[in-house]
TORKOL-4160 file (C-alpha; in steps of 0.2 Angstrom, whole numbers, padded with zeros to 4 digits, m for minus):
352
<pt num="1" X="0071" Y="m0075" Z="m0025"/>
<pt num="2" X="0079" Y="m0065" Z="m0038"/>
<pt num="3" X="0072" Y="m0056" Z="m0055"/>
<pt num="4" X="0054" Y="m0048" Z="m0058"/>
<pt num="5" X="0038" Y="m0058" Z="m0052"/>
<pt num="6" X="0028" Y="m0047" Z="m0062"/>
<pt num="7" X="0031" Y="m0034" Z="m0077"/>
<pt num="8" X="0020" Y="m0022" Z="m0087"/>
<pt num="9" X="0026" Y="m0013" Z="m0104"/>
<pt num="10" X="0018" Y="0004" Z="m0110"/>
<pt num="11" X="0000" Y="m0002" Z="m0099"/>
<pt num="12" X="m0014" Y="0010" Z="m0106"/>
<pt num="13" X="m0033" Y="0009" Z="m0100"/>
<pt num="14" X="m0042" Y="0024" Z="m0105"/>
<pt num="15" X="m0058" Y="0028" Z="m0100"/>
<pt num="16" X="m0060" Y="0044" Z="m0107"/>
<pt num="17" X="m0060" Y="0058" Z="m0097"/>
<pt num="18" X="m0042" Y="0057" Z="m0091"/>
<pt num="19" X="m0046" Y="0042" Z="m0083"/>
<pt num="20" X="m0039" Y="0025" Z="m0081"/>
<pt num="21" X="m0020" Y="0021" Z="m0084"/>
<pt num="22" X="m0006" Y="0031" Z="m0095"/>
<pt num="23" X="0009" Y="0020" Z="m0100"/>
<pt num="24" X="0012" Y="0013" Z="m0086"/>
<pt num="25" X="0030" Y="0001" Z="m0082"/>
<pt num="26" X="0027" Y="m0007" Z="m0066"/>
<pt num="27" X="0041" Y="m0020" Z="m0059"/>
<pt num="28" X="0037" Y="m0030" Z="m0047"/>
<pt num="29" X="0051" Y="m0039" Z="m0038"/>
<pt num="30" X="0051" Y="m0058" Z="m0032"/>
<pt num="31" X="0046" Y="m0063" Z="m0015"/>
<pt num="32" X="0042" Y="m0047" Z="m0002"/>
<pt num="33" X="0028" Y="m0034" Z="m0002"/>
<pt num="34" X="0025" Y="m0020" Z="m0016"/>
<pt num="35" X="0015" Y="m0007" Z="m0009"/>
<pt num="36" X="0003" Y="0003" Z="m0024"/>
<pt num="37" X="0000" Y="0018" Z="m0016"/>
<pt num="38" X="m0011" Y="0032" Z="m0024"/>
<pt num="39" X="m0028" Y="0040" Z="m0019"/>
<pt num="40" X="m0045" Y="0034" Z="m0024"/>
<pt num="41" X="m0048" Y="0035" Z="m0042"/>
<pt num="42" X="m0028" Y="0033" Z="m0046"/>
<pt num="43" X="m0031" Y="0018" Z="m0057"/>
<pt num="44" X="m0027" Y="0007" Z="m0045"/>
<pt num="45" X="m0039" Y="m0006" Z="m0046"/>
<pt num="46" X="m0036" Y="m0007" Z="m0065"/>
<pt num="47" X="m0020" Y="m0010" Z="m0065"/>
<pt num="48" X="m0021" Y="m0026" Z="m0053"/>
<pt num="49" X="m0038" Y="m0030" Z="m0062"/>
<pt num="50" X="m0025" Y="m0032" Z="m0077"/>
<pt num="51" X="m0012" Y="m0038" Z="m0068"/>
<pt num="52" X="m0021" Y="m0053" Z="m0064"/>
<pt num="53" X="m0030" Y="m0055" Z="m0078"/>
<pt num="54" X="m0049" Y="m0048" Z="m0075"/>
<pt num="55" X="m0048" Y="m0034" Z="m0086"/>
<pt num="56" X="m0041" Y="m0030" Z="m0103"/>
<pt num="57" X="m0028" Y="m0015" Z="m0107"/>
<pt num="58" X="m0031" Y="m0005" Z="m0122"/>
<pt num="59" X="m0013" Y="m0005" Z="m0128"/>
<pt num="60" X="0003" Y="m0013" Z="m0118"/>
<pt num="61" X="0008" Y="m0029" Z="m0112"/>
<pt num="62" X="0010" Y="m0039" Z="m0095"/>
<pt num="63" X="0022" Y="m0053" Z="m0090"/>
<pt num="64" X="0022" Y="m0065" Z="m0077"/>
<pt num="65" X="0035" Y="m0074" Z="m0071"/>
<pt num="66" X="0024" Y="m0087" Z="m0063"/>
<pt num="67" X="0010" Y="m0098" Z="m0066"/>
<pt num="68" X="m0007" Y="m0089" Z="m0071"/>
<pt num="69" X="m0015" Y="m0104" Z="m0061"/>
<pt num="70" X="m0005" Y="m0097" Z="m0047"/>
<pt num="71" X="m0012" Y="m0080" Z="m0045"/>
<pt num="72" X="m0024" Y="m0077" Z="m0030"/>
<pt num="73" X="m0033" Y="m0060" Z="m0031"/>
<pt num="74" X="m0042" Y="m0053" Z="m0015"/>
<pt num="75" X="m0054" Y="m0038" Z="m0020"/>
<pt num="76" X="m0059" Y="m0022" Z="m0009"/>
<pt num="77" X="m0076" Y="m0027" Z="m0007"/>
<pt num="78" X="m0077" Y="m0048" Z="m0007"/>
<pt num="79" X="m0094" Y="m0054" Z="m0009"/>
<pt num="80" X="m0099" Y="m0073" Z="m0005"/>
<pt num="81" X="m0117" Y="m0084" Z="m0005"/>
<pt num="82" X="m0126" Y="m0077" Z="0011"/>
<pt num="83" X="m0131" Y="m0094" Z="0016"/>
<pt num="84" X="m0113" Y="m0101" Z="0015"/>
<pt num="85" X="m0105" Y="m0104" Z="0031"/>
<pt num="86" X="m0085" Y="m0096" Z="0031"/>
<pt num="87" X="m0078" Y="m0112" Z="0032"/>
<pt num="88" X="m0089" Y="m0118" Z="0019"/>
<pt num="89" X="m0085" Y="m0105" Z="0008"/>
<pt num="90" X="m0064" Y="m0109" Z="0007"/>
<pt num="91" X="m0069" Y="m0127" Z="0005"/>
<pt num="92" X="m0078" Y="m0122" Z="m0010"/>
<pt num="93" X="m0064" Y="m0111" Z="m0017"/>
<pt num="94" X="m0050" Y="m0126" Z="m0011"/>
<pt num="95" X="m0062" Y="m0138" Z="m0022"/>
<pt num="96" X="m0060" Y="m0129" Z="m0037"/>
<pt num="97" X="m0043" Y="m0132" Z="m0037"/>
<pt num="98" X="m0043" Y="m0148" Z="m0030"/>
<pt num="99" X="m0054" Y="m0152" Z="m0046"/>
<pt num="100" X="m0039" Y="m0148" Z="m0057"/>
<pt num="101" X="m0026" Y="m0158" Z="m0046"/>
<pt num="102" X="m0018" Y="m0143" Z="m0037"/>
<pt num="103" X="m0008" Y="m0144" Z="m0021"/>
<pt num="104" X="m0015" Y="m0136" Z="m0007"/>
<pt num="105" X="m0013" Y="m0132" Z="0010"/>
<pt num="106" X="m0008" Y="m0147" Z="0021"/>
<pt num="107" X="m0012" Y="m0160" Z="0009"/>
<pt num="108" X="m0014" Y="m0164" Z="m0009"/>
<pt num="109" X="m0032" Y="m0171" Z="m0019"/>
<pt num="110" X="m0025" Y="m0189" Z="m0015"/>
<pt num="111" X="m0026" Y="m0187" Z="0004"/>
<pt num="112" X="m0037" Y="m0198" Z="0011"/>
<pt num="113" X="m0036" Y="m0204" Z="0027"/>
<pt num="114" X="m0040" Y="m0187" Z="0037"/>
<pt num="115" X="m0021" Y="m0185" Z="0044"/>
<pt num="116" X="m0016" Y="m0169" Z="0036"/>
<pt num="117" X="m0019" Y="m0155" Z="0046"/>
<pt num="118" X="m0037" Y="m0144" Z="0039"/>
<pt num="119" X="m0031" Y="m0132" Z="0026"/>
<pt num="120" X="m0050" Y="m0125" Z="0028"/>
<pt num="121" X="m0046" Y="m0121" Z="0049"/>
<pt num="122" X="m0029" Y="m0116" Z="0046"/>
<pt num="123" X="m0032" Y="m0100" Z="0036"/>
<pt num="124" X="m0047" Y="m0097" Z="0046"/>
<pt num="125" X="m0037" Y="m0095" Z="0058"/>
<pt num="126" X="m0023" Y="m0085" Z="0050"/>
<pt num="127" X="m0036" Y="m0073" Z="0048"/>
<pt num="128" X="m0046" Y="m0072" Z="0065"/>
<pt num="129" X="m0062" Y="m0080" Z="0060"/>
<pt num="130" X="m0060" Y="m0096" Z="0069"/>
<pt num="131" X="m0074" Y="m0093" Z="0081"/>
<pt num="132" X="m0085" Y="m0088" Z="0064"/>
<pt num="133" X="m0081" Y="m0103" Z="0055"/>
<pt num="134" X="m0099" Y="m0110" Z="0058"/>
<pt num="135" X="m0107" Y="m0094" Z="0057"/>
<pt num="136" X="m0117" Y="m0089" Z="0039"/>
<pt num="137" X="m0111" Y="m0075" Z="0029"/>
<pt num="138" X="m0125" Y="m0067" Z="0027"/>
<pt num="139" X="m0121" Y="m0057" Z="0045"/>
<pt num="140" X="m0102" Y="m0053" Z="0041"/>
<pt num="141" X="m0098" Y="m0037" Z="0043"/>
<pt num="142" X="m0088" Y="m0030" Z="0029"/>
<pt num="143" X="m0073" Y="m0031" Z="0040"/>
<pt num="144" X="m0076" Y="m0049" Z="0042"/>
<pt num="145" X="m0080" Y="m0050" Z="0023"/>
<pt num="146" X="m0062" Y="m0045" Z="0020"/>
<pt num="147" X="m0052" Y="m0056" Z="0031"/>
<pt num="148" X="m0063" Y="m0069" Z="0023"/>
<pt num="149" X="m0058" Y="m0065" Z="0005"/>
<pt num="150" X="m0041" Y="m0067" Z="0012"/>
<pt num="151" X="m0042" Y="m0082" Z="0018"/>
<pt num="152" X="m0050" Y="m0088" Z="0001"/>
<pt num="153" X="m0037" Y="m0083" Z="m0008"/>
<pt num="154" X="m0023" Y="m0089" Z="0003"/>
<pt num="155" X="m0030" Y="m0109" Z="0003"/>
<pt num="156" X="m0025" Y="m0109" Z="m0014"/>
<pt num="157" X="m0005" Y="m0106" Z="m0010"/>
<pt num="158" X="m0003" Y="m0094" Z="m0023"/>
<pt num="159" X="0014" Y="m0087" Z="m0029"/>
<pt num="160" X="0007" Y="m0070" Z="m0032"/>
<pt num="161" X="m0005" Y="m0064" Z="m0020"/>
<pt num="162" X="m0013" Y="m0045" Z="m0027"/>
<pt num="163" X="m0023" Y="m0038" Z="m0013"/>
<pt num="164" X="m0032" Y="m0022" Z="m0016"/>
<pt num="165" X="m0035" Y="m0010" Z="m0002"/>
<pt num="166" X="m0037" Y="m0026" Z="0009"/>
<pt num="167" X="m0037" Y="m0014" Z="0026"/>
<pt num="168" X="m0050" Y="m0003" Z="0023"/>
<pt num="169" X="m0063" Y="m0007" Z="0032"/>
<pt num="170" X="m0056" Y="m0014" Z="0047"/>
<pt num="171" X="m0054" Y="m0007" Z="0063"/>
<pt num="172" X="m0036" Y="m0001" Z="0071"/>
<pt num="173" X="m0034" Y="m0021" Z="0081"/>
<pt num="174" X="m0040" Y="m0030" Z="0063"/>
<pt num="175" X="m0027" Y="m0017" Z="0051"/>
<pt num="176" X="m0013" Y="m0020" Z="0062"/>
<pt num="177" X="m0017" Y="m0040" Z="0063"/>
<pt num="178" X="m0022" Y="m0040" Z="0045"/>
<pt num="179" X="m0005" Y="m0029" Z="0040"/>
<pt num="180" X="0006" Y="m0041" Z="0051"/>
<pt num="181" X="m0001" Y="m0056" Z="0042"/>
<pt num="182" X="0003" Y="m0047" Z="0024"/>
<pt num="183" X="0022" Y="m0043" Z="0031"/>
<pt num="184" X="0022" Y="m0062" Z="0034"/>
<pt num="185" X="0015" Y="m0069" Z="0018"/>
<pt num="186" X="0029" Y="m0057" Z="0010"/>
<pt num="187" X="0042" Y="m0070" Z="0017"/>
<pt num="188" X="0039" Y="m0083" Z="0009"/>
<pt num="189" X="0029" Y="m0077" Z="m0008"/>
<pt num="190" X="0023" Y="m0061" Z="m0020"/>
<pt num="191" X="0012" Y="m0051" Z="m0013"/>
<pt num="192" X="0007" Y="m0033" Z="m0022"/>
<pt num="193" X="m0004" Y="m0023" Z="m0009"/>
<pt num="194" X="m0013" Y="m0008" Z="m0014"/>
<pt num="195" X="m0020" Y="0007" Z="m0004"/>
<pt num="196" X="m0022" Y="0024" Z="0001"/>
<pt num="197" X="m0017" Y="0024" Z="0017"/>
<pt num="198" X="0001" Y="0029" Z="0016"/>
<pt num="199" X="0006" Y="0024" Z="0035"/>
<pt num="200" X="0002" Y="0005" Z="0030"/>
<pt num="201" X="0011" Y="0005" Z="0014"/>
<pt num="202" X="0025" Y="0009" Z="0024"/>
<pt num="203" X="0024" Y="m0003" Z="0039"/>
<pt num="204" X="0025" Y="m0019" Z="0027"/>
<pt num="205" X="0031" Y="m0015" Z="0008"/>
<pt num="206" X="0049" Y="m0018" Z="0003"/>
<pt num="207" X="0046" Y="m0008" Z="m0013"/>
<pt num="208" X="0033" Y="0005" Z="m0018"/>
<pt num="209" X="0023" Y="0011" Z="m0031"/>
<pt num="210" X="0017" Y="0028" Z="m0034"/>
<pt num="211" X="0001" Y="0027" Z="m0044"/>
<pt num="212" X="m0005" Y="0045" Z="m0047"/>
<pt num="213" X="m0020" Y="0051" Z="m0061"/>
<pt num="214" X="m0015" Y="0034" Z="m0071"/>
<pt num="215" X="0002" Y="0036" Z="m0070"/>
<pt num="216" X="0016" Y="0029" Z="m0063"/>
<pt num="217" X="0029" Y="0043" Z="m0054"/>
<pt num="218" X="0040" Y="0033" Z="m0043"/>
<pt num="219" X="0043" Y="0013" Z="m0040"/>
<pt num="220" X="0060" Y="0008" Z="m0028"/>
<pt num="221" X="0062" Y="0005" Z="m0011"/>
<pt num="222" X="0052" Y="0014" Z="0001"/>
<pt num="223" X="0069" Y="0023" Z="0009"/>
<pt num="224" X="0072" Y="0030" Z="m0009"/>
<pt num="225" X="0056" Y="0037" Z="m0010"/>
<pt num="226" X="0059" Y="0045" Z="0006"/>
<pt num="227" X="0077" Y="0050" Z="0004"/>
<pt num="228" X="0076" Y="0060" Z="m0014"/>
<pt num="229" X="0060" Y="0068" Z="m0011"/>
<pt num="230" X="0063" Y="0074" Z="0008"/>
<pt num="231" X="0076" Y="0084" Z="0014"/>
<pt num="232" X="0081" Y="0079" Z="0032"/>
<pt num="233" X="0076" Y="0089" Z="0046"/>
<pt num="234" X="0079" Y="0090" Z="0065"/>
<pt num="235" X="0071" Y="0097" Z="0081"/>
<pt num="236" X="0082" Y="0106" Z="0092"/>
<pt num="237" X="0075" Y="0110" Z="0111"/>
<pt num="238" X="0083" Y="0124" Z="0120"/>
<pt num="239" X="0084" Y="0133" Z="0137"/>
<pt num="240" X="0072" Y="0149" Z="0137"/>
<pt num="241" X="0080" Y="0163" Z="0127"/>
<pt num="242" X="0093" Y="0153" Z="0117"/>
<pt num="243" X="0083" Y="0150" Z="0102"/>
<pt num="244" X="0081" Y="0166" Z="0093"/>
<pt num="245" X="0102" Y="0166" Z="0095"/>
<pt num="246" X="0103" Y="0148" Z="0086"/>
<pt num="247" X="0089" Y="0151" Z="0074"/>
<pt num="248" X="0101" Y="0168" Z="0068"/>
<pt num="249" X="0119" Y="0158" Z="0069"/>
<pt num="250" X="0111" Y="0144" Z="0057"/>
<pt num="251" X="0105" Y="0156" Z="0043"/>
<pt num="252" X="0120" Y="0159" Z="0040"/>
<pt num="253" X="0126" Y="0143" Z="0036"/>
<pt num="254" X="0130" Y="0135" Z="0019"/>
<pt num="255" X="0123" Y="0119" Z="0023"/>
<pt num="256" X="0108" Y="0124" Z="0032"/>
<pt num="257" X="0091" Y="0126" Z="0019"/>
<pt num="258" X="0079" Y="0130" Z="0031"/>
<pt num="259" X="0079" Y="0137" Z="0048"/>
<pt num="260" X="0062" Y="0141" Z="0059"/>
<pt num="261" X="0057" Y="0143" Z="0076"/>
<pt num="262" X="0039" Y="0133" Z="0080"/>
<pt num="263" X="0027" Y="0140" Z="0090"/>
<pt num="264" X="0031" Y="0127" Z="0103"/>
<pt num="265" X="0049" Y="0136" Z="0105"/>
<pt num="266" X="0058" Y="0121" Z="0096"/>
<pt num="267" X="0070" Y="0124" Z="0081"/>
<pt num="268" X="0066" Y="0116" Z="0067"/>
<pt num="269" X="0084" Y="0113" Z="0056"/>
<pt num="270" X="0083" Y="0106" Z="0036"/>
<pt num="271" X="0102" Y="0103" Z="0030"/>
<pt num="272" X="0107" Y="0100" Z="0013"/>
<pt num="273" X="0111" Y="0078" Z="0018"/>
<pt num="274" X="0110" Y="0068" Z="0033"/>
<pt num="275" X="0128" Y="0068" Z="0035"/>
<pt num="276" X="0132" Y="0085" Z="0036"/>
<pt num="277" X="0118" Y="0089" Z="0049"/>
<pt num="278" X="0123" Y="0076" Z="0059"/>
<pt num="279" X="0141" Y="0084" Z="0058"/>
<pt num="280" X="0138" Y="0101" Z="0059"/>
<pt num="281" X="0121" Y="0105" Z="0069"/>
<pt num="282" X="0130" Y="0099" Z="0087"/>
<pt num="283" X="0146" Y="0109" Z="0083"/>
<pt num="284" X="0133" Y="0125" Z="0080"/>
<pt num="285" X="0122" Y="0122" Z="0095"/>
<pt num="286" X="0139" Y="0123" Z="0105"/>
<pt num="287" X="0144" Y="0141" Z="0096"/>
<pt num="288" X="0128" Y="0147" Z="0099"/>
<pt num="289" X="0132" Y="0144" Z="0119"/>
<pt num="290" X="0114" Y="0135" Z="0119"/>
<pt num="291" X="0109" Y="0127" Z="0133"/>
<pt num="292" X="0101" Y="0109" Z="0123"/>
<pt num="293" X="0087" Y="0101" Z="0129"/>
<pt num="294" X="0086" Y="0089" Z="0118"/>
<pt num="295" X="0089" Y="0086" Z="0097"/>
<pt num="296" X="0081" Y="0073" Z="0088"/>
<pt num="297" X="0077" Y="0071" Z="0069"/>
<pt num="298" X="0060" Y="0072" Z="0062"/>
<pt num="299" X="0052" Y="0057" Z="0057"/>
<pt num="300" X="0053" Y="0057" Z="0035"/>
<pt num="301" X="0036" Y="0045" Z="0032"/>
<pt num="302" X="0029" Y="0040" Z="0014"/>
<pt num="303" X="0014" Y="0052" Z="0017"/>
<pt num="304" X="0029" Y="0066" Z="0017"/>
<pt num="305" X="0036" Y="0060" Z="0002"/>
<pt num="306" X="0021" Y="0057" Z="m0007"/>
<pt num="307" X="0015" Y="0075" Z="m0006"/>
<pt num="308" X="0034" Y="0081" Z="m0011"/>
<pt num="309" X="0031" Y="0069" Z="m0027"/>
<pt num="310" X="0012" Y="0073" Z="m0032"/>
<pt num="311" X="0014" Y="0093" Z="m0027"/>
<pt num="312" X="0002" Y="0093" Z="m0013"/>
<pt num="313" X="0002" Y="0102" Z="0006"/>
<pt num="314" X="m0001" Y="0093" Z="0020"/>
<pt num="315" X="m0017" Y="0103" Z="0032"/>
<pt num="316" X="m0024" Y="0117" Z="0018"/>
<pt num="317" X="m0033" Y="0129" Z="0027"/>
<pt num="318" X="m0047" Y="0141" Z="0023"/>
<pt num="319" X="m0061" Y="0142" Z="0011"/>
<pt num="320" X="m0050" Y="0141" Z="m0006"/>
<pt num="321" X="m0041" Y="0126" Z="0002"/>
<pt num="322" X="m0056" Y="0115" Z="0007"/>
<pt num="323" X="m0064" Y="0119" Z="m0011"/>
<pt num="324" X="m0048" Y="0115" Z="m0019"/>
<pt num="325" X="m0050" Y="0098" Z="m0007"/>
<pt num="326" X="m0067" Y="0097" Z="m0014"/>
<pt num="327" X="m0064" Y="0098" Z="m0031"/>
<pt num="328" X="m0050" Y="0085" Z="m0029"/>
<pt num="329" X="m0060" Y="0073" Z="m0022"/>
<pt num="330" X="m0075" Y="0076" Z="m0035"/>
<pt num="331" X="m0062" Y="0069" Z="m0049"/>
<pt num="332" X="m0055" Y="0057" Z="m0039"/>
<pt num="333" X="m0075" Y="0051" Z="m0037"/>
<pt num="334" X="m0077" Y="0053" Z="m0055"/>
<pt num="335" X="m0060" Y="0042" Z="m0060"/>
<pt num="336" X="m0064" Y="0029" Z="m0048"/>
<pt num="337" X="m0083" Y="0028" Z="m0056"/>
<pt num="338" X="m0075" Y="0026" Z="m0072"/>
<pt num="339" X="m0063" Y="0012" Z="m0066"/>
<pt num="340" X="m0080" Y="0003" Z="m0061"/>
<pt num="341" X="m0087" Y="0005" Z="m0076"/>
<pt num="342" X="m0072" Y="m0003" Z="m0084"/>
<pt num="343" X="m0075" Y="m0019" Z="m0078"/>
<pt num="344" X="m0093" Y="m0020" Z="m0083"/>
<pt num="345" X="m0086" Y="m0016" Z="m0099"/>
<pt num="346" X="m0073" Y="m0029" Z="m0098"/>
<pt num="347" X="m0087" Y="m0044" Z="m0093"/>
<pt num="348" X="m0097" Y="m0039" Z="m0107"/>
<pt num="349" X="m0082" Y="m0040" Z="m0118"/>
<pt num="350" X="m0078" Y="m0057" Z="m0113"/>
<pt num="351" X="m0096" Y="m0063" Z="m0114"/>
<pt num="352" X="m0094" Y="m0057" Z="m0131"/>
């Protein structure tokens, strides 16, 4: 799977305020996951309401590189017919297409004789809601609600599956099934996942996106990310005494940027690259005549990377920091109101 699955051209929704999206040029590989990352009210859910069609951009253009018929959108908060059972709710979806002579799952709208396997059970079950297959919808929790919205829009086989925030109300058992069954469906199709929780992102995107007050700062490979915006650290453990004596030796090193002791009595090393601390920190530790516990290196994550890229701290503290926190979250509130707002505006549009 080679070229762009997905590419948008100077993308602008604005919704007054400084809200919506700002110019954005998103590139979306061919087969494998695209993680969108960004907090609430980034834009987010405009772009992939654009992306697949549901909304309009005020300037900009978007090109796909598959079949408009082949785009399966699962939304953050699904909502189905209370009455409907879950199976009965994918066989209504997977009768829509059938009623326009689309493959699907298993079978085709010519099958007849009952010996193609259920396309209705099999996604139930890629979703964990076999045992609720008979159950009404009414009583779905909203964890449940989302695995079925999932399982709606993978009967159709799409070749682009947009999927916003579709963790977030799952528990830690549901996300990490839900997040293995993503990493799956990336194998073998298109799949652009959005959310704020930087930890998933990470565990199943090939390439991610950094969606940040409507704009776009960084789209590549994860390990990119990480690479340019975190310098490479290690923890050095010592014997008792020896890490005042290491900490001094290492501030006087050209390839060291930053040196500090923890409060735990470990030594936390920065170095210009990868390469040269893993050269030159074990040849230091021996000059220092340190006696080493142990020396590992400190874990770069997307979170890290994020908060080097969009300026912000990890665990402000104190009054200025949680209303500076406060403040933050008021206008990420405020944009993500305005993003709803959008696509009332947009349905009225197209009514009109």
């Amino acid at each position: 799977m080679n070229g762009a699955a997905v590419t948008t051209a100077g993308l602008v929704r604005d919704y007054g305020h400084g809200a919506g999206l700002h110019g954005v040029d998103l590139e979306v590989p061919r087969g494998g996951v695209y993680g969108l990352v960004g907090p609430n009210g980034a834009g987010k859910t405009t772009l992939l309401s654009i992306v697949a069609g549901l909304r309009r951009s005020d300037a900009g253009e978007v090109r796909l590189s598959v079949d408009a018929g082949r785009v399966a959108v699962c939304p953050d908060t699904p909502e189905f017919e209370p009455w409907l059972t879950a199976a009965e709710v994918v066989r209504q979806s997977l009768g829509l297409t059938a009623r326009r002579g689309r493959r699907h799952r298993g079978s085709t709208v010519r099958d007849t004789d009952g010996s193609a396997p259920d396309p209705v059970a099999g996604v139930l079950a890629e979703v964990g809601l076999t045992e609720a297959a008979d159950r009404r919808t009414g009583g779905f929790s909203r964890g449940m609600k989302q695995r079925l919205g999932l399982a709606v829009a993978l009967v159709l086989e799409p070749e682009l599956l947009v999927l916003d925030e579709p963790t977030s109300a799952l528990d830690p058992s549901g996300r990490a099934e839900v997040l293995s069954l993503v990493a799956g469906l990336g194998r073998t199709r298109t799949v652009i996942f959005s959310s704020h929780v930087l930890a998933d992102v990470q565990r199943v995107a090939d390439t991610v996106g950094v969606l940040h007050r409507g704009r776009l700062l960084f789209q590549g490979p994860v390990r990119d990310l990480i690479d340019r915006f975190l310098q490479p650290a290690w923890e050095v453990r010592l014997r008792d005494g020896d890490e005042q004596r290491l900490a001094e030796l290492l501030r006087h090193q050209e390839w060291v940027t930053s040196v500090a002791v923890t409060s735990d009595g470990s030594v936390r090393v920065e170095a210009a690259s990868t390469a040269v601390g893993e050269r030159q920190l074990p040849k230091a530790i021996a000059a220092a005549d340190a006696a080493l516990i142990s020396l590992r290196p400190v874990d770069a994550d997307l979170e890290a990377a994020f908060l080097a890229l969009t300026g912000g701290q990890r665990g402000q503290r104190g009054q200025r920091g949680q209303r500076g926190q406060r403040g933050q979250r008021g206008q990420y509130e405020q944009r993500e109101q305005h993003e709803r707002r959008g696509q009332l505006d947009a349905d009225q549009a197209g009514a009109a």
